[in-house]
C-alpha positions in Angstrom: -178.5 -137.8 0.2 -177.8 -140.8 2.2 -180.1 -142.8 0.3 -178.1 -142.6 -2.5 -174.8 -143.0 -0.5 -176.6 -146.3 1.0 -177.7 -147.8 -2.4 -174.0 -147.3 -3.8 -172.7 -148.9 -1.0 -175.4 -152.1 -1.2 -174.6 -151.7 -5.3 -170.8 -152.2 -5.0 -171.2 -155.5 -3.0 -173.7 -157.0 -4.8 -171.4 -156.5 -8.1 -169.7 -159.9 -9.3 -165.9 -159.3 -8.3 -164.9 -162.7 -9.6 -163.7 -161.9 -13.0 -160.0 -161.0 -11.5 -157.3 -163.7 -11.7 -154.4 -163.1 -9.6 -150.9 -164.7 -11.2 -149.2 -164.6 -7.9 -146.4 -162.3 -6.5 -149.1 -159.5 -6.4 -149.9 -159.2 -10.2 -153.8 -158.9 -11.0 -155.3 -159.5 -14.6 -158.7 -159.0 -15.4 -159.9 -159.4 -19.1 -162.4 -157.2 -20.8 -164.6 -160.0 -21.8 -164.8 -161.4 -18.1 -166.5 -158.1 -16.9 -170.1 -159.0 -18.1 -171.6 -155.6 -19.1 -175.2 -156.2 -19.6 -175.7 -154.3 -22.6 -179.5 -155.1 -22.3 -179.4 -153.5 -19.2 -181.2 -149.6 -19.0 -178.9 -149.2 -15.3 -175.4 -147.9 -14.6 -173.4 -150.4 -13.7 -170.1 -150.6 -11.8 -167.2 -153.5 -11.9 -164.3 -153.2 -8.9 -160.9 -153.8 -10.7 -158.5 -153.4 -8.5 -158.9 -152.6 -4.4 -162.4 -151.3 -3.0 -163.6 -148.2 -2.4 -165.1 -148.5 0.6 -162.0 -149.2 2.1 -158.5 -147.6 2.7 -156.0 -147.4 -0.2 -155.9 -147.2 -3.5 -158.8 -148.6 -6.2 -159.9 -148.6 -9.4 -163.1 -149.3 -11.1 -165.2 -149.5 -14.2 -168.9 -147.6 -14.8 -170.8 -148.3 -18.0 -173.6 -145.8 -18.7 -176.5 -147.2 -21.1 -177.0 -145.2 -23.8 -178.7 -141.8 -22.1 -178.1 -142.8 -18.3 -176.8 -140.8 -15.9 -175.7 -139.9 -12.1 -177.9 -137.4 -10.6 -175.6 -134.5 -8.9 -173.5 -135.6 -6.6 -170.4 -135.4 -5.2 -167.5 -137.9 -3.4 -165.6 -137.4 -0.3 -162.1 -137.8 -2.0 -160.4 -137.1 -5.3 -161.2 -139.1 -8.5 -159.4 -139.3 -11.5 -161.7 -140.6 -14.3 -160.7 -141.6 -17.9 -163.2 -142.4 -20.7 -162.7 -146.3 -21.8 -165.5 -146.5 -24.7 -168.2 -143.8 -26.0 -168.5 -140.6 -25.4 -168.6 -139.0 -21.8 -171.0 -136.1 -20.8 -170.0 -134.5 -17.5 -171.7 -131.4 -15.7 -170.4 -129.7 -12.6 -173.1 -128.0 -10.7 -176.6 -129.2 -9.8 -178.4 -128.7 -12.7 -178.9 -132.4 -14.2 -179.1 -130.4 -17.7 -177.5 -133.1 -19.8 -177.4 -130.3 -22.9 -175.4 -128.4 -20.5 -172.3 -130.6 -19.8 -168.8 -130.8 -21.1 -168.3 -133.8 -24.0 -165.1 -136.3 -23.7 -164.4 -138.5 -25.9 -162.7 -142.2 -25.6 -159.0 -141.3 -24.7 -160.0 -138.2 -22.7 -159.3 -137.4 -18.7 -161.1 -135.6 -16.3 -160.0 -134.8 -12.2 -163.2 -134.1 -10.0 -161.9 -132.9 -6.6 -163.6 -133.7 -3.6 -166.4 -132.0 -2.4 -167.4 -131.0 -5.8 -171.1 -131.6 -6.7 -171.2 -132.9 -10.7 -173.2 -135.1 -12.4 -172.2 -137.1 -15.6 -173.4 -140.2 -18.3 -174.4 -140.3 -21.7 -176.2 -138.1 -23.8 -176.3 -141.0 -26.9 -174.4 -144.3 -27.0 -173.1 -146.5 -24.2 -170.1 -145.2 -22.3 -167.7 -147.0 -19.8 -165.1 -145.0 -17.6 -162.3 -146.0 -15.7 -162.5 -144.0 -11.9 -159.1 -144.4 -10.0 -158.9 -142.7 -6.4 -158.2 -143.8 -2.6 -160.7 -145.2 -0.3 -162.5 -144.9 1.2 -164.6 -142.7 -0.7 -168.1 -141.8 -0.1 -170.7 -140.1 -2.6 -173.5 -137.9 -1.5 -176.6 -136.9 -3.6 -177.7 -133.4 -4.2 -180.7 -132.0 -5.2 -181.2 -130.9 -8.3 -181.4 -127.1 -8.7 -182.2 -125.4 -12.2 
């Protein structure tokens, strides 16, 4: 469990965060085609918009899923609110990892996870990228699978 807290944590700093531009008086841009997605890239990977979630207040960021990745179960110490950006979303909420057993939103759709609540979620085809807004700081834990 607190591998997988401790590799999120090393994860999140080691993604590029230089892709905002700040205009001054407060107001943050940041352009789809400065976030880099490696679309070569078999791992999930995670761009910081706007705060940081390993600190207090509020944050949002971006998670591309390669084409049938995934987060094993999990869950995060605070309430996330997660809308689907591109793709389609697969999203399971116990500790079964069974991908054919998960709950399918499309581009457009919402979904809350309170915390405390172990899910797991990624893609069951093509890439996907969500958009996670909550308050920090958060922290995930890992949970074994069960079947």
């Amino acid at each position: 469990m607190v591998k997988l807290s401790a590799l999120l944590a090393l994860f999140m700093f080691l993604v590029p965060t230089g892709f905002t531009a700040e205009l001054g008086d407060g107001f943050v841009v940041v352009q789809l085609e400065d976030m880099n997605w490696d679309a070569s890239s078999d791992a999930v990977q995670q761009r910081v918009l706007y705060g940081d979630p390993s600190s207090e207040g509020f944050y949002i960021i971006r998670v591309r899923f390669p084409a049938g990745g995934s987060s094993r179960p999990h869950y995060h110490s605070q309430d996330r609110f997660v809308t689907v950006i591109e793709g389609i979303w697969n999203a399971g909420i116990d500790a079964s990892h069974d991908m054919t057993n998960t709950t399918a939103i499309p581009a457009g759709g919402f979904m809350f996870h309170p915390a405390g609540n172990v899910h797991y979620d990624g893609s069951r085809s093509g890439p996907v990228v969500v958009e996670i807004r909550g308050m920090g700081p958060v922290n995930t834990t890992s949970v074994e699978i069960t079947p």
